[in-house]
MARGU-864979 format. One record per residue (C-alpha): residue in three letters; x, y, z. Coordinates in pm, whole numbers, padded with zeros to 5 digits, always signed. Example, Ala and Ser with C-alpha at 12.3 -4.5 7.8 and 13.67 -1.06 7.14 Angstrom:
REM MARGU-864979
ala+01230-00450+00780ser+01367-00106+00714
REM end
This chain:
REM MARGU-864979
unk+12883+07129+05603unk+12522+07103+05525unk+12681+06905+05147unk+12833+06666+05378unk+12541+06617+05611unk+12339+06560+05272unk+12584+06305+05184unk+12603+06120+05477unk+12245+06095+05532unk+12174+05937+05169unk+12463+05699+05292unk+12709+05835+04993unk+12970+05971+05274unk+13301+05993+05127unk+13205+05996+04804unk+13279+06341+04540unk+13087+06556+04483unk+12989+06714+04115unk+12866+07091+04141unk+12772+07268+03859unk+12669+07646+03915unk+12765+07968+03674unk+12798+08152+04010unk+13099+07942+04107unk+13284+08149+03824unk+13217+08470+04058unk+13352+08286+04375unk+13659+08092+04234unk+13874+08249+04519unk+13643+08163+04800unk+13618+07773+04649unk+14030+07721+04599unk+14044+07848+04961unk+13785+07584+05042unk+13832+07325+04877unk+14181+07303+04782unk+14220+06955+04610unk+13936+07009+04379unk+13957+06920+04010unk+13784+07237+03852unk+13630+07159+03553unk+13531+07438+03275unk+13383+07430+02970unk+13321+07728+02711unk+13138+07779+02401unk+13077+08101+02205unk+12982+08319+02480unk+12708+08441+02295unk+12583+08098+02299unk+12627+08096+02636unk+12434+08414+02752unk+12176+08330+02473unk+12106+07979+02654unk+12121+08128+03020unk+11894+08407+02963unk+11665+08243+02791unk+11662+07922+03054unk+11580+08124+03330unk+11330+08413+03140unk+11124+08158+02980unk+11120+07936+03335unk+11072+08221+03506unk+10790+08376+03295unk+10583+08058+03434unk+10673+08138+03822unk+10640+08530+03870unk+10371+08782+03854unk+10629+09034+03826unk+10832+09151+03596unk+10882+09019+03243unk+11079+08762+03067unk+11265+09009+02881unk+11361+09189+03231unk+11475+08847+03325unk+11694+08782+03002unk+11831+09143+03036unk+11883+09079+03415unk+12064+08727+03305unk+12243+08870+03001unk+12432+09107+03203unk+12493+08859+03514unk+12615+08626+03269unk+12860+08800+03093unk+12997+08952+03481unk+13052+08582+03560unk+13202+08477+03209unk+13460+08790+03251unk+13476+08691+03633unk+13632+08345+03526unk+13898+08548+03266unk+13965+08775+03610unk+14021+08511+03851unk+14174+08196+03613unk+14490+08264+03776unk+14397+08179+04092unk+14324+07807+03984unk+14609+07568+04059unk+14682+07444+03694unk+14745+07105+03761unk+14352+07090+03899unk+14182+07232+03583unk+14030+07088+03319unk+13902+07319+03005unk+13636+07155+02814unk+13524+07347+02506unk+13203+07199+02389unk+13269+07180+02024unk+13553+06927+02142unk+13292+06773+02318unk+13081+06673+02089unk+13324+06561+01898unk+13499+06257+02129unk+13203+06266+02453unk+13394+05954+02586unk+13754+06069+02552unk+13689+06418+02716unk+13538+06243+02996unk+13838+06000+03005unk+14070+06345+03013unk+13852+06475+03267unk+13890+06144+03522unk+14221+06114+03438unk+14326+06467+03575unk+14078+06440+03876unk+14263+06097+03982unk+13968+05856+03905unk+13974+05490+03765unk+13840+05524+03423unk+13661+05159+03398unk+13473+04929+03194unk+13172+04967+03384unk+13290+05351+03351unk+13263+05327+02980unk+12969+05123+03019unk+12733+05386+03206unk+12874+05643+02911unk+12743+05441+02661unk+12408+05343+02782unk+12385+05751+02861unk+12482+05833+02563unk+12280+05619+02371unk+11973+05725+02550unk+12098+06095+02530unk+12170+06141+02160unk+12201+06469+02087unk+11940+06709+02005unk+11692+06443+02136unk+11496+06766+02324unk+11483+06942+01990unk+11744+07251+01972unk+11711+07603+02079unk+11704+07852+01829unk+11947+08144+01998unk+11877+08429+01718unk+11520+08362+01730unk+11526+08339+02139unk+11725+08644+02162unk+11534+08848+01971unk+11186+08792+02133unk+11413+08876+02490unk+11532+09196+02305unk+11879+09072+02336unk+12149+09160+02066unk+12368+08867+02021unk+12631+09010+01829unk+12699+09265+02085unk+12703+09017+02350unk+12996+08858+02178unk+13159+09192+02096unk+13112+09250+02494unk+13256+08893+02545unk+13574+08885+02302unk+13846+08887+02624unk+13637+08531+02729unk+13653+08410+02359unk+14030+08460+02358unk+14150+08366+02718unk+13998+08066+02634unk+14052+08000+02260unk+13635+07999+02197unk+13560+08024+01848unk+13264+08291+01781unk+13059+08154+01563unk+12702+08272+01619
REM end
């Protein structure tokens, strides 16, 4: 409700919405039961990479905006809240209606950008069009990759006290319910 009265008063009623939020992959039951003609949309990496880049988002952002605690409580707190939502996902998949999900693993992202979004439109029911394509290229082409430098997981990891390895040990049913290549 309070989604739609957002919508409405920015004048976007009936429009879709795009939510993006790792705590969706805890609550996959309660959104289905919700929202039953959504597209889902997920996308995997290494799951290492993926707990390195969460706790270190939210221990180094935090570090800035608490008196308490420290970043590497943060990045432990994250590390383990990360990997109960990335198992969460391998849980609950079946509770997804197929035909409504999209996997997007990012390696094949970054390989064909515009084609993965075409996949992704396609399956939700939207018109893929030139002016589509055209906002895609001006994004990307403003966006290039890398263009806010690149994180250096090990090297975050350690400073957090995080062991990376054994967060993709920890993470292996993720890696192959989802045919994620470990690669960290």
């Amino acid at each position: 409700k309070a989604l739609q009265w957002m919508r409405k008063r920015q004048g976007k009623a009936g429009r879709r919405w795009v939510l993006k939020c790792p705590e969706h992959l805890a609550n996959i039951k309660h959104l289905v039961r919700e929202f039953p003609d959504a597209t889902f949309i997920q996308t995997h990496r290494d799951p290492a990479r993926i707990v390195a880049s969460m706790s270190a988002m939210v221990a180094y952002s935090a570090r800035m905006n608490t008196e308490t605690g420290t970043a590497k409580d943060m990045a432990q707190h994250w590390s383990r809240r990360t990997e109960d939502l990335l198992m969460a996902s391998v849980r609950d998949r079946k509770l997804l209606p197929t035909a409504q999900v999209v996997d997007v693993r990012f390696d094949d992202f970054m390989q064909d950008m515009k084609g993965t979004v075409k996949r992704i439109f396609d399956r939700a029911g939207h018109e893929y069009t030139i002016t589509t394509e055209r906002a895609i290229d001006a994004f990307l082409t403003n966006n290039p990759p890398g263009k806010h430098g690149r994180i250096d997981y090990q090297g975050a990891m350690d400073d957090l006290g995080i062991d990376l390895e054994a967060r993709g040990d920890a993470l292996v049913a993720y890696a192959r319910k989802f045919g994620v290549e470990q690669n960290l």
